[in-house]
C-alpha positions as CSV (number, residue, x, y, z in Angstrom):
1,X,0.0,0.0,0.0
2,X,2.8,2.6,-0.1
3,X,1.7,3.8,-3.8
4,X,1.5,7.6,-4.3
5,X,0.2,9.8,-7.1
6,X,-0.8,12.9,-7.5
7,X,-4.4,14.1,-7.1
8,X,-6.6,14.3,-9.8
9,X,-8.4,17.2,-8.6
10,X,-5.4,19.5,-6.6
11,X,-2.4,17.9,-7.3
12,X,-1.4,17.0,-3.8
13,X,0.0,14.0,-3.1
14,X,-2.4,11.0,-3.1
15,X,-2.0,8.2,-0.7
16,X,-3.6,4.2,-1.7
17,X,-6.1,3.2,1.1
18,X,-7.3,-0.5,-0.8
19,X,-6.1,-2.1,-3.4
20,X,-8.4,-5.2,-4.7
21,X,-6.3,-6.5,-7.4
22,X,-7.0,-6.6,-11.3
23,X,-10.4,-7.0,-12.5
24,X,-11.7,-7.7,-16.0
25,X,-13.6,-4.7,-17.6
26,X,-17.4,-6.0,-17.3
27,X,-18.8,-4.6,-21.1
28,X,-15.7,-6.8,-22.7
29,X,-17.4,-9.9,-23.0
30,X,-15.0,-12.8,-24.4
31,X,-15.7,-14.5,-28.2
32,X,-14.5,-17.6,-26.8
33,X,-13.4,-19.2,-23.6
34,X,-9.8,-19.2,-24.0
35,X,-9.8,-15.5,-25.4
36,X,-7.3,-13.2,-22.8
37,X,-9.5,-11.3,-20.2
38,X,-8.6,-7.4,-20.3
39,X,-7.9,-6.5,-16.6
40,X,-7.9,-3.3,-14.8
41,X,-6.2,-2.5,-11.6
42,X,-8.8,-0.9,-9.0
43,X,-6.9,0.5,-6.1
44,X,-8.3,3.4,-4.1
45,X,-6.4,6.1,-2.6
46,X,-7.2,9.6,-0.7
47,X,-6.1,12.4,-1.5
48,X,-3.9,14.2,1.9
49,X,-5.0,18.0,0.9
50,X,-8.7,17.9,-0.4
51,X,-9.5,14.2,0.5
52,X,-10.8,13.5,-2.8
53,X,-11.1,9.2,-3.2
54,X,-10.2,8.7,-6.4
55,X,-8.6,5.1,-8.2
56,X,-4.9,5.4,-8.1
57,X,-4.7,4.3,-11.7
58,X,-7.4,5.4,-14.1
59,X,-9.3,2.8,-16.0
60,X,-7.9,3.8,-19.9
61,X,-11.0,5.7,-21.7
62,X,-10.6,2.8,-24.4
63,X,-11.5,-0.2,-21.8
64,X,-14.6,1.9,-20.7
65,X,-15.8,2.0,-23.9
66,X,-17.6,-2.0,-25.3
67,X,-16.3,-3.7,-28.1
68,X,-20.1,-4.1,-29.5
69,X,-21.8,-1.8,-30.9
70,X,-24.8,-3.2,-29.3
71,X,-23.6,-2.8,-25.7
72,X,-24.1,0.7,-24.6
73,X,-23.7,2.8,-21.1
74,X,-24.2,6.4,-21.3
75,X,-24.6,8.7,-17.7
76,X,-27.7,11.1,-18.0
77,X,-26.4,14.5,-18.6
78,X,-29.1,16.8,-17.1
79,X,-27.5,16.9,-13.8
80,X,-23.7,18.1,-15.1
81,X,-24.4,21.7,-14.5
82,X,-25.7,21.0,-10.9
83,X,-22.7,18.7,-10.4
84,X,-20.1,21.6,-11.8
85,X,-22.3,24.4,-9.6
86,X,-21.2,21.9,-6.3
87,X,-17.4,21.6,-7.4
88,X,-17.1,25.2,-8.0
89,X,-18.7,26.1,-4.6
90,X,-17.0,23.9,-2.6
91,X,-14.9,26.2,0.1
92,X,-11.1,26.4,-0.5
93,X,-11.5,24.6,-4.2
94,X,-8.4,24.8,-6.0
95,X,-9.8,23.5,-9.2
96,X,-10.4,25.6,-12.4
97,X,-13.1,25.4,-14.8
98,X,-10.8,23.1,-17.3
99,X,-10.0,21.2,-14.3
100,X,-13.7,20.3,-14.1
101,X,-14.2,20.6,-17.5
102,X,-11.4,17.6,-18.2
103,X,-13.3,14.8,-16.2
104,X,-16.8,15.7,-17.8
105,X,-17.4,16.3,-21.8
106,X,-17.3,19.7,-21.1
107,X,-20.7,20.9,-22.1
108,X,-21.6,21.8,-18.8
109,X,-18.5,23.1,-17.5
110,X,-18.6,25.6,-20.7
111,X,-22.5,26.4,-19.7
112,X,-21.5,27.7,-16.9
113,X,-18.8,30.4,-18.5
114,X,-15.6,28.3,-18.0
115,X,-13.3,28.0,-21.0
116,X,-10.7,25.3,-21.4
């Protein structure tokens, strides 16, 4: 458990809590039963200066996305500009607009006046 990284959200220094091993990514079904699974890491850490959980290494965009075009997860968008409202309230936030505007498409973060 002594892994460190660097916050997502402030930069500070992020310290793993749990580590659970490597997982296979749930939408990648396998063709056949001898086909390699695709496995993810999923470690959790804190962050020490805004506390922020966060997975100590980031699942690759291209594993979240399924190999079928049949197979589809997509979050609900409506609540994005509530969600950015929150960050950008929060007291002592360090993040910026393009901070924010990074982890979500960046619709919402740009509704709100923030530019990248």
């Amino acid at each position: 458990m002594g892994q460190s990284m660097g916050c997502l959200v402030c930069g500070e220094r992020v310290s793993q809590q749990l580590d659970v091993g490597h997982h296979p990514v749930s939408s990648h079904f396998l063709p056949k039963a001898d086909t390699p699974e695709r496995n993810v890491q999923l470690a959790l850490g804190q962050c020490d200066g805004c506390g922020t959980i966060q997975l100590m290494n980031p699942v690759p965009c291209d594993a979240l996305v399924p190999p079928y075009d049949w197979l589809f997860a997509r979050e609900p968008e409506a609540h994005l500009d509530r969600v950015v409202e929150l960050i950008m309230a929060l007291p002592g936030q360090r993040c910026r607009g393009a901070d924010v505007e990074r982890r979500y498409d960046g619709r919402a973060v740009r509704a709100q006046g923030f530019s990248s």
